[in-house]
Backbone bond lengths (Angstrom), bond angles and torsions (degrees), N, CA, C in turn:
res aa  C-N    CA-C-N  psi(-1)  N-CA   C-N-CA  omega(-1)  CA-C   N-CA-C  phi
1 X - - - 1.462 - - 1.521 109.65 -
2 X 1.224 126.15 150.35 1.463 133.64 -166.70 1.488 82.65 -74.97
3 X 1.594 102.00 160.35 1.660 103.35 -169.87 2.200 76.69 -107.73
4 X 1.359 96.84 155.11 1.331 121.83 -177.03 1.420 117.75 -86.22
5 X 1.577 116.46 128.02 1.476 116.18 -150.58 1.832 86.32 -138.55
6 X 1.374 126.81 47.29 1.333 127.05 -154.38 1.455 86.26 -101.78
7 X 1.608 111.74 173.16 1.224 124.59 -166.93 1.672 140.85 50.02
8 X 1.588 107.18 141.65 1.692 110.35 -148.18 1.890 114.79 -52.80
9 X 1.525 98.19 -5.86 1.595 100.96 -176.82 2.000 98.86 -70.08
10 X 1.394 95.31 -20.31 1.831 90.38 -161.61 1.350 90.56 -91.32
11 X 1.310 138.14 -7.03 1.140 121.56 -155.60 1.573 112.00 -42.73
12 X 1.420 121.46 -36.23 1.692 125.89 173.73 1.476 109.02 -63.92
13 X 1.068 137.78 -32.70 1.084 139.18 152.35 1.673 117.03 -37.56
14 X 1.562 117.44 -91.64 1.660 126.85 177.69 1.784 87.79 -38.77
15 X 1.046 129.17 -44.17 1.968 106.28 -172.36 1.626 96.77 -69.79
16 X 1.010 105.50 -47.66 2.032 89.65 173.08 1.015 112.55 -37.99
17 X 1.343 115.99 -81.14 1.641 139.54 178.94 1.674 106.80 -17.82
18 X 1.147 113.66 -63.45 1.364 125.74 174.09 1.264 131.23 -64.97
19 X 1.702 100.97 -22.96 1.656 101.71 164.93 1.307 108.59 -72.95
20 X 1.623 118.39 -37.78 1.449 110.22 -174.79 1.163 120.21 -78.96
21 X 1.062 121.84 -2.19 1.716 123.94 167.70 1.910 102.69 -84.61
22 X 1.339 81.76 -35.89 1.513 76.64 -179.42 1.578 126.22 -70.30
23 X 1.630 110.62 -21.39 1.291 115.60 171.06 1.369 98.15 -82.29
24 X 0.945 140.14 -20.07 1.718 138.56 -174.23 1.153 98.32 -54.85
25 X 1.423 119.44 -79.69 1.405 126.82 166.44 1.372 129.35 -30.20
26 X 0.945 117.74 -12.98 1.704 109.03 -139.05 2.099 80.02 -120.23
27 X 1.626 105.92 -35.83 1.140 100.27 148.33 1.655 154.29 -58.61
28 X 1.299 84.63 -40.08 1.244 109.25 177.91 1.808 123.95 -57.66
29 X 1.682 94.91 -24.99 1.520 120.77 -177.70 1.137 114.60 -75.23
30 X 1.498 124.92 -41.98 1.183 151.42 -127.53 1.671 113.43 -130.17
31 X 1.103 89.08 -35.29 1.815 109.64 -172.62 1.474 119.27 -110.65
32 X 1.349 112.52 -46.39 1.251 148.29 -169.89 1.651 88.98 77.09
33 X 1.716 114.70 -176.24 1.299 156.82 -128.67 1.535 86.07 -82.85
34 X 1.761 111.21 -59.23 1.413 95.15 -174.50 1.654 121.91 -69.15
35 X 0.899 132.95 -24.19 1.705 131.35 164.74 1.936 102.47 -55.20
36 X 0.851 137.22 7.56 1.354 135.40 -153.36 1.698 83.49 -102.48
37 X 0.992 120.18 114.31 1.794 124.33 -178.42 1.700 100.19 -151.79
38 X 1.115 125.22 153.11 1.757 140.57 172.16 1.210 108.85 -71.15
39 X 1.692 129.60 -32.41 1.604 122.01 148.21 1.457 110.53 -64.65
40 X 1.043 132.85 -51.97 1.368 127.62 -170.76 1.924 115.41 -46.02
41 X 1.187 84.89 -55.38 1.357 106.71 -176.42 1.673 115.22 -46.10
42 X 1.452 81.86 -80.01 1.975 103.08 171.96 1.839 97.72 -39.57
43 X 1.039 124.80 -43.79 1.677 124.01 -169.79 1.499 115.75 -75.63
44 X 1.298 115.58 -0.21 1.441 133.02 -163.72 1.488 107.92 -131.78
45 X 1.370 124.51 -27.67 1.230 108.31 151.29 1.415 102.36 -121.68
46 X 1.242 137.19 64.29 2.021 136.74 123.77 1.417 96.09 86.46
47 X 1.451 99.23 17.83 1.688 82.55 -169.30 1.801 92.65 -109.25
48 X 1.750 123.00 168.01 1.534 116.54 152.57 1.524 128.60 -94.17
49 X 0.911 112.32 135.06 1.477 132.04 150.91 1.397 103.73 35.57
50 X 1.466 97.52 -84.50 1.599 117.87 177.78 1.679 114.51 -51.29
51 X 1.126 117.34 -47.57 1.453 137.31 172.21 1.780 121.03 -35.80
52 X 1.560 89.28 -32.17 1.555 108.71 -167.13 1.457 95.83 -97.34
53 X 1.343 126.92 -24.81 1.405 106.10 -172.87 1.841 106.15 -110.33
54 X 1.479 89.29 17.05 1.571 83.22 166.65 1.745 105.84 -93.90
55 X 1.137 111.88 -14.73 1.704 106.00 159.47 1.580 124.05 -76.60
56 X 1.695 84.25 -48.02 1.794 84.93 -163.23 1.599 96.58 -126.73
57 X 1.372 94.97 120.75 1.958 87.84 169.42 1.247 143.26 -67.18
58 X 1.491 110.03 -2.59 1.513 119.23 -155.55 1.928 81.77 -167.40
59 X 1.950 96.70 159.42 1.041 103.73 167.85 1.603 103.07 -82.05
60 X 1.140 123.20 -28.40 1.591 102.23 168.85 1.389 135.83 -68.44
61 X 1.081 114.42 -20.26 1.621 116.26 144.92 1.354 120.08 -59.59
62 X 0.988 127.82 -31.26 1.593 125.14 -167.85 1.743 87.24 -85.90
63 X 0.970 136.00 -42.12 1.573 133.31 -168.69 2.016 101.88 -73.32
64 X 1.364 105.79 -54.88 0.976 113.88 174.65 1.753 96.79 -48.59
65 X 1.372 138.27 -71.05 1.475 115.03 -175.72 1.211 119.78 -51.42
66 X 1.406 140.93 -10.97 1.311 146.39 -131.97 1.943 98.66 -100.97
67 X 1.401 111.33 -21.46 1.586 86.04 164.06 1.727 121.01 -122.25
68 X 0.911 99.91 11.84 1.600 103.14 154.86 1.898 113.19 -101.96
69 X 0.966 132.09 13.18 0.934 133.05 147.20 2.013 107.56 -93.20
70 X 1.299 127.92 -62.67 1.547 124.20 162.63 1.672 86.78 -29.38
71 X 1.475 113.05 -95.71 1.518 107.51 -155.25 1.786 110.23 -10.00
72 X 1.330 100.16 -69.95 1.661 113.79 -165.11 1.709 96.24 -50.03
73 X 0.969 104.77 -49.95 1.950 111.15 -155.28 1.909 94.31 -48.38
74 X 1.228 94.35 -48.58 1.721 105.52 -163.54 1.536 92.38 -96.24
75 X 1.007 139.06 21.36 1.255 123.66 157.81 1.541 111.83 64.67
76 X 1.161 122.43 23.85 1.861 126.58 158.21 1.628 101.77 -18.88
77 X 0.725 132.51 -84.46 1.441 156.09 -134.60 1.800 96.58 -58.87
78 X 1.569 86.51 -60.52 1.923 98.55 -178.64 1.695 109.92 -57.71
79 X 1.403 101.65 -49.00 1.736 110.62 175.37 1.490 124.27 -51.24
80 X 1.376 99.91 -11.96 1.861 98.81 -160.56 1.774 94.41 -115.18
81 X 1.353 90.96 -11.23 1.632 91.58 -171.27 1.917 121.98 -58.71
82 X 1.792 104.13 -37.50 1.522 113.62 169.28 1.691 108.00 -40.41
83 X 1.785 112.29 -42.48 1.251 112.74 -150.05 1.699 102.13 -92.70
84 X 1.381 104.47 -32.52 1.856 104.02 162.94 1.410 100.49 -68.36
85 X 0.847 155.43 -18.27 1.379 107.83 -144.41 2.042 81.31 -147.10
86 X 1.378 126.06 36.95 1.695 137.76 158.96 0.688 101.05 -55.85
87 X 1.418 125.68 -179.76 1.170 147.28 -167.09 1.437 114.46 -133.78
88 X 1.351 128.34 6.21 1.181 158.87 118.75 1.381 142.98 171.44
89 X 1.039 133.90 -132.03 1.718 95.38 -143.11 1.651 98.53 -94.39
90 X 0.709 136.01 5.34 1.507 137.13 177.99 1.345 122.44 -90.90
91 X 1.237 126.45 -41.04 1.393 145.20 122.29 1.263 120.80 -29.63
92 X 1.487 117.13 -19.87 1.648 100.19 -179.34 1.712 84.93 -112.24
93 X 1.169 119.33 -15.99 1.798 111.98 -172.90 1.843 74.40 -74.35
94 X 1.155 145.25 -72.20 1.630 135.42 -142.60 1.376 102.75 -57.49
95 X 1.613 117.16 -31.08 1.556 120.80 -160.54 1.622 97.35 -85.38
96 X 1.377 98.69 -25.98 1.909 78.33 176.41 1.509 124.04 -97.10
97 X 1.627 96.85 -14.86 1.727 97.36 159.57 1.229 110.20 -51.64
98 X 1.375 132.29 -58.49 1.825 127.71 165.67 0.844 133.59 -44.42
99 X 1.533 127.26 -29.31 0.756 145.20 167.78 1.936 116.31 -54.38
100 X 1.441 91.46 -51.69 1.452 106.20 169.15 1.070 140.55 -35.13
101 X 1.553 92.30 -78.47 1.566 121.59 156.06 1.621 122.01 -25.68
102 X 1.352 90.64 -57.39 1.771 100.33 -168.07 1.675 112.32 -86.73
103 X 1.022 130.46 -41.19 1.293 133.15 148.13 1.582 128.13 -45.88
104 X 1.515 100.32 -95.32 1.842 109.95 -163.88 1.887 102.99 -37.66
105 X 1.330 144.30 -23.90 0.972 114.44 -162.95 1.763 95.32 -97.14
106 X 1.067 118.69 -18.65 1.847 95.14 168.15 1.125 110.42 -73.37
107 X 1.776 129.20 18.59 1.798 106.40 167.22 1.845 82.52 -112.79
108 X 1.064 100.94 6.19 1.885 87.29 176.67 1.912 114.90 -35.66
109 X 0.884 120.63 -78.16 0.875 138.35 142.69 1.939 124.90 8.11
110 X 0.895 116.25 -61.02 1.196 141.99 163.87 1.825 118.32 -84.19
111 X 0.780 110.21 -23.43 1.829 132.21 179.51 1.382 94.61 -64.23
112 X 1.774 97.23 -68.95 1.802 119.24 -169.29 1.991 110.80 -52.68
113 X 1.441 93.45 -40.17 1.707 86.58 -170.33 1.547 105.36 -91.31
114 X 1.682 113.89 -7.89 1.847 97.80 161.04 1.715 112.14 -78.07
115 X 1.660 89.07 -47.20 1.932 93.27 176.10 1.926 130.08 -45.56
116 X 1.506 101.92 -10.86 1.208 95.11 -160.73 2.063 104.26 -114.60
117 X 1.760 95.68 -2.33 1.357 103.70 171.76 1.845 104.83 -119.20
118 X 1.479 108.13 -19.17 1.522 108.65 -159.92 1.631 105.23 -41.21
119 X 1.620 142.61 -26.61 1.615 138.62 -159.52 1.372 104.41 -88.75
120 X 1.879 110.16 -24.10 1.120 107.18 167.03 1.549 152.07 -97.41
121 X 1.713 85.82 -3.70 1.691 96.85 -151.39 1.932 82.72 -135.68
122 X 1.365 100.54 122.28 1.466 112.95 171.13 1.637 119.22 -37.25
123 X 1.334 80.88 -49.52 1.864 85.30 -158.81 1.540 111.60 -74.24
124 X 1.607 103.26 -24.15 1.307 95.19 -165.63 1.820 97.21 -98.61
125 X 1.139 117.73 -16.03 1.495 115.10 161.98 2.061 100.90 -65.46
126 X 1.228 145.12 -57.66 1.282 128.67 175.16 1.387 108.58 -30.45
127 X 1.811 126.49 -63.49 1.061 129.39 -135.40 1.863 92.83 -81.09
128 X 1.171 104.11 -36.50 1.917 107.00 164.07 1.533 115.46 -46.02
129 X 1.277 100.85 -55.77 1.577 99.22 179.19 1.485 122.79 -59.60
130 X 1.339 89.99 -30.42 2.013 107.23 -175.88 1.840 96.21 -56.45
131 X 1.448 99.51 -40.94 1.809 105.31 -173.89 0.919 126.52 -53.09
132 X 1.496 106.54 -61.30 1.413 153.83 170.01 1.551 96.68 -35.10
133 X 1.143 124.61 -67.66 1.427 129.03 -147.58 1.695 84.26 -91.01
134 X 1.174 137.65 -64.04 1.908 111.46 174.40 1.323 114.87 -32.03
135 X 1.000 112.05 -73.65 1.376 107.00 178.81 1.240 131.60 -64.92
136 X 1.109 147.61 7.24 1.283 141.30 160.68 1.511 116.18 -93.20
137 X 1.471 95.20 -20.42 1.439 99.45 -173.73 1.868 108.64 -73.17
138 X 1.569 106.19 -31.33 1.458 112.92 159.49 1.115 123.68 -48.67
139 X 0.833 98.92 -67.33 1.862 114.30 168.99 1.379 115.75 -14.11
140 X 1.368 94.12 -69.30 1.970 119.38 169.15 0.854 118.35 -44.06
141 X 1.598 126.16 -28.34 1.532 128.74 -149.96 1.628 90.81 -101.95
142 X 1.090 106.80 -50.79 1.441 126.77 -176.47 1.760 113.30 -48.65
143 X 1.542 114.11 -51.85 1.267 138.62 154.75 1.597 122.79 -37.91
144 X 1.382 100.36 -52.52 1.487 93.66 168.16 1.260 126.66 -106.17
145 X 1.301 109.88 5.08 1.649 134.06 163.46 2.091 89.39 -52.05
146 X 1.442 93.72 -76.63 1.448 107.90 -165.65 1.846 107.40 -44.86
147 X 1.282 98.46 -40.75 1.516 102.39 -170.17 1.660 112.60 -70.27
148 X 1.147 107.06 -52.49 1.982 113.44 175.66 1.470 91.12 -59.44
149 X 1.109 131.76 -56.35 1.459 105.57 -172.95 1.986 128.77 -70.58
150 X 1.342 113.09 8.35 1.275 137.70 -148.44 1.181 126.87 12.84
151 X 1.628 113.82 60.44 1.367 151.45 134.77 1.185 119.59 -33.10
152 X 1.945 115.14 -57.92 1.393 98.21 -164.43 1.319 140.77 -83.00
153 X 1.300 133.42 124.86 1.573 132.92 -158.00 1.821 96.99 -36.02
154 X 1.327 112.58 154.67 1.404 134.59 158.68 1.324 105.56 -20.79
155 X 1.282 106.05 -84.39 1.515 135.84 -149.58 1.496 83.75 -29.46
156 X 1.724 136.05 -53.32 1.207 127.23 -104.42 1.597 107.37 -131.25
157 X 1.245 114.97 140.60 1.854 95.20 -177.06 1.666 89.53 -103.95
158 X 1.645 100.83 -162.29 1.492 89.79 171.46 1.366 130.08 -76.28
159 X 1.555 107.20 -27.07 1.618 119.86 -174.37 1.737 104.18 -55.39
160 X 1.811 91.02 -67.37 1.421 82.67 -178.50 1.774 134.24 -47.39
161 X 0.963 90.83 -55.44 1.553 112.45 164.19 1.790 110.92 -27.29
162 X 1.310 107.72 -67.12 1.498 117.60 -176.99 1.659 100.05 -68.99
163 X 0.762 112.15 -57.87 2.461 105.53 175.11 1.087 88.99 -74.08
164 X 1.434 175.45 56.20 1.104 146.42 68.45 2.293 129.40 -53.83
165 X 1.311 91.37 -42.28 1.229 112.30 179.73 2.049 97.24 -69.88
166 X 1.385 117.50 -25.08 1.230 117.51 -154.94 1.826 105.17 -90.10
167 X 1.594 85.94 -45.70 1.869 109.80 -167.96 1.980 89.64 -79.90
168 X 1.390 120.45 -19.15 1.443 95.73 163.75 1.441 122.89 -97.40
169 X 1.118 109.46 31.35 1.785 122.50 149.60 1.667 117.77 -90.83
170 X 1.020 115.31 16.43 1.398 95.70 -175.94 1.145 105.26 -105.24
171 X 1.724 112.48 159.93 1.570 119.83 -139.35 1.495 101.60 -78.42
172 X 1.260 114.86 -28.42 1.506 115.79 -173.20 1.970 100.69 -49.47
173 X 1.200 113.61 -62.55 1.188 111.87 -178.01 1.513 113.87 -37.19
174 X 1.613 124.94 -50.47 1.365 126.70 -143.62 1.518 112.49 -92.71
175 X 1.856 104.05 -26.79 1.130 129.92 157.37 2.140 122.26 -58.94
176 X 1.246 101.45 -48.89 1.261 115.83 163.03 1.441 121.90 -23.42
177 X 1.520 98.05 -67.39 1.576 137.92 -158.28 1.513 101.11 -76.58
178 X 1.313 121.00 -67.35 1.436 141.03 152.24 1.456 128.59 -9.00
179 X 1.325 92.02 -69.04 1.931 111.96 -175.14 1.463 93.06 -114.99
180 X 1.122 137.40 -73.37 0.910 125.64 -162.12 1.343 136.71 -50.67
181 X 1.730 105.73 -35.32 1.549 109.92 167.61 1.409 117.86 -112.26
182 X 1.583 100.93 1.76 1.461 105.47 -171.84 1.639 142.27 66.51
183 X 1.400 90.47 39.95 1.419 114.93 -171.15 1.842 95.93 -79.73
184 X 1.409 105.44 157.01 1.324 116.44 178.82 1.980 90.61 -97.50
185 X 1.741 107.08 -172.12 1.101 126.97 -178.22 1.355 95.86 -57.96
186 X 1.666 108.95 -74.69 1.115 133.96 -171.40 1.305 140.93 -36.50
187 X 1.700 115.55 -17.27 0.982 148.59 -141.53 1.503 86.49 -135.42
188 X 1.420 142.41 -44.29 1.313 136.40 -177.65 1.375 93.40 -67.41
189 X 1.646 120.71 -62.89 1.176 111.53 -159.10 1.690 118.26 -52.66
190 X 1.601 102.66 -48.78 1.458 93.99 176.92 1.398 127.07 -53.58
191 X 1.477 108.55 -42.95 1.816 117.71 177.73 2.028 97.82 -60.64
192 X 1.076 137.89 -43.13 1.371 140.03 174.69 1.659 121.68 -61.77
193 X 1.746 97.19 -16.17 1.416 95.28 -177.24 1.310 105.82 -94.47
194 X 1.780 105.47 -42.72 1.210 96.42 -171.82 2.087 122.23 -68.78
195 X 1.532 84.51 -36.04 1.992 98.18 160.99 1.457 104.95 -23.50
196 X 1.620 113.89 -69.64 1.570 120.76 -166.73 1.552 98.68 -57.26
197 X 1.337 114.80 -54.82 1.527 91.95 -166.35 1.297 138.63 -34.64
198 X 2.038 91.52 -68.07 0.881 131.77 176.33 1.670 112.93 -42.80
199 X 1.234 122.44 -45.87 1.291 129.66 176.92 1.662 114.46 -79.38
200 X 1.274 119.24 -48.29 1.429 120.57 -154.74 1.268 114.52 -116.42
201 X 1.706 123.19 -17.62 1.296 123.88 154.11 1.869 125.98 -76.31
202 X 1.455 108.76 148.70 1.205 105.70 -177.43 1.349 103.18 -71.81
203 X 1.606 157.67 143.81 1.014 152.05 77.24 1.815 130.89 23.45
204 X 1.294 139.67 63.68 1.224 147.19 -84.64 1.677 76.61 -142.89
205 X 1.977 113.67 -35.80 1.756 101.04 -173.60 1.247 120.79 -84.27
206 X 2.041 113.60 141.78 1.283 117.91 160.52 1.081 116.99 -76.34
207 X 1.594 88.41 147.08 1.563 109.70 -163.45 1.679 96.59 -91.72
């Protein structure tokens, strides 16, 4: 467990703490996953050796902090809030297509250098799962959001529904769209909102 650096006496402390997450990252961008080392790190944010393991004992602790610090940095919490707090579930499927859009592609980046070691390397397979498991659990929520309100199209129960809604987050898609065809934010979100509808809402008019 990260050792606890709480209260305004540490405040020099939590700015350490945060530089080294912040060099974590900042490696991780730049280097990818395998350059990710406790010299590397400590040498990238000004700090020594010793310095780094008075926060984190292990590089798997330091990975293990590494997405609740992202969450906070990028503001997770504020972004997801449209989609908690709808007014029901259709409104929260549109709020997290925006949500999408405007978020997941600044961890692109960071996605690619866990995805491309995660089968081999412990830590960075945890910190996938750490992802994995926020978000899917939305997914779910969202899924049976649609279903108690009897929203969700036929086709779909909740399971499916939620691993479908989940497996179309993955970066290849968002990256695709992005760089590859040169889509703006704005332009994902709408093509993502209308996707959800069209797919995952029931269709409610007589014909």
């Amino acid at each position: 467990m990260t050792r606890s650096i709480d209260g305004p006496r540490n405040a020099r402390g939590r700015r350490t703490r945060d530089a080294l997450l912040a060099a974590t990252r900042e490696i991780l961008e730049s280097d990818g996953f395998e350059a990710l080392t406790m010299t590397e790190v400590a040498g990238r944010a000004g700090v020594s050796r010793q310095g780094v393991y008075l926060h984190f004992s292990s590089r798997t602790e330091l990975v293990m902090a590494l997405f609740d610090f992202i969450a906070e940095q990028e503001g997770l919490r504020e972004s997801l809030a449209p989609v908690r707090d709808a007014p029901d579930a259709v409104s929260a499927l549109r709020a997290w297509a925006r949500h999408l859009a405007a978020y997941h592609p600044r961890l692109m980046t960071v996605d690619r250098a866990i995805d491309r070691v995660r089968h081999a390397d412990p830590d960075a397979a945890r910190h996938r799962a750490t992802v994995d498991e926020n978000q899917f659990a939305t997914c779910r929520r969202l899924a049976e959001r649609l279903d108690a309100e009897g929203r969700l199209a036929a086709h779909w129960t909740v399971a499916t529904a939620a691993d479908m809604l989940w497996g179309l987050i993955a970066t290849d898609v968002f990256e695709r769209l992005l760089t590859g065809r040169d889509w703006t934010h704005d332009a994902l979100a709408d093509h993502l909102t209308a996707l959800y509808e069209a797919t995952f809402v029931k269709n409610d008019r007589v014909s």
